[in-house]
N, C-alpha and C positions, 0 to 999 in steps of 0.2 A: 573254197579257196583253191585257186588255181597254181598246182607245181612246175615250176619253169627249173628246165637243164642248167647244171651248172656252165655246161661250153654257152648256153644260151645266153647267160647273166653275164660270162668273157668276154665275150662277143660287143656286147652290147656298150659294154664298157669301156672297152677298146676304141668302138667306133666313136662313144662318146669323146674320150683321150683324142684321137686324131683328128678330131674335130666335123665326123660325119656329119654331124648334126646335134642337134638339141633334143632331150628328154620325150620332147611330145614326138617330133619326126621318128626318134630311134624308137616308141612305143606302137608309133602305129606302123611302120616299117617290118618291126617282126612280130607283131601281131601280138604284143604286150596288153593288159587290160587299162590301163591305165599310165599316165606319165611320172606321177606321184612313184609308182613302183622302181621304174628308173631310176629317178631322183632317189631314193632309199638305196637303190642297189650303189647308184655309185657314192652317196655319203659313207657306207660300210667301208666300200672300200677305198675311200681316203684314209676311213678309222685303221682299217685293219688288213687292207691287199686287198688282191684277185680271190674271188670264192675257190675253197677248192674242195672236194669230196668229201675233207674233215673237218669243215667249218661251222657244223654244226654240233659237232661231237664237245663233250663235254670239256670247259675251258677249265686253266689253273690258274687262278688271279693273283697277283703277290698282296702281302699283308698288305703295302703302302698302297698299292691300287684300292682295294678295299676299304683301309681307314678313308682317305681322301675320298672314296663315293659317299661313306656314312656323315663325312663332315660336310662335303656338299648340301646332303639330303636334311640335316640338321640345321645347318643357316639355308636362312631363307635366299637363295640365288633365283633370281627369274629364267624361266623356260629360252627365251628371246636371248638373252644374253649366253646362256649355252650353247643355241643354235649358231650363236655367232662366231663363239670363239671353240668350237667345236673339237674336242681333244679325245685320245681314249679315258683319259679320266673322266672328263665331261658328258661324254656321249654314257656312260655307267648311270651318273646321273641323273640324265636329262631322262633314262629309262627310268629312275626310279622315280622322280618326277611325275613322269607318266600315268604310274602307277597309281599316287598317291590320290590324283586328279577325281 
């Protein structure tokens, strides 16, 4: 698995925002592996901002974020309807979903 800079993922992002281009242009542009990766980079960060250094460090969830992913994950919600209305509660979710798969 290939690690891309975080200024790399800004960047990209950015361009996306002002309207550079589209996923596929901005992947092959800066020599991303795939468009899909894009598309992931900039879903996060509708979820959650611009990446930044500590974005991967370990997060603190509040109880109600939590309850609501567990009650998600306990009624049955389809994958498709998540993608659509795509929230940080949802996107908790849609990961565990994922998982479940």
């Amino acid at each position: 698995m290939v690690k891309y800079s975080i200024e790399l993922k800004q960047r990209i992002i950015q361009d996306y925002l002002s309207g550079k281009g589209g996923s596929t242009y901005l992947a092959k542009l800066h020599n991303v592996g795939s468009s899909s990766q894009v598309r992931h980079w900039i879903r996060n960060y509708r979820a959650e901002g611009l990446p930044t250094a500590h974005s991967k460090v370990n997060k603190n969830y509040s109880m109600e974020l939590k309850e609501n992913a567990v009650q998600c994950y306990l009624t049955i919600v389809s994958y498709t309807h998540l993608r659509a209305h795509e929230t940080r509660g949802n996107l908790v979710c849609r990961l565990l979903l994922e998982k479940k798969k």
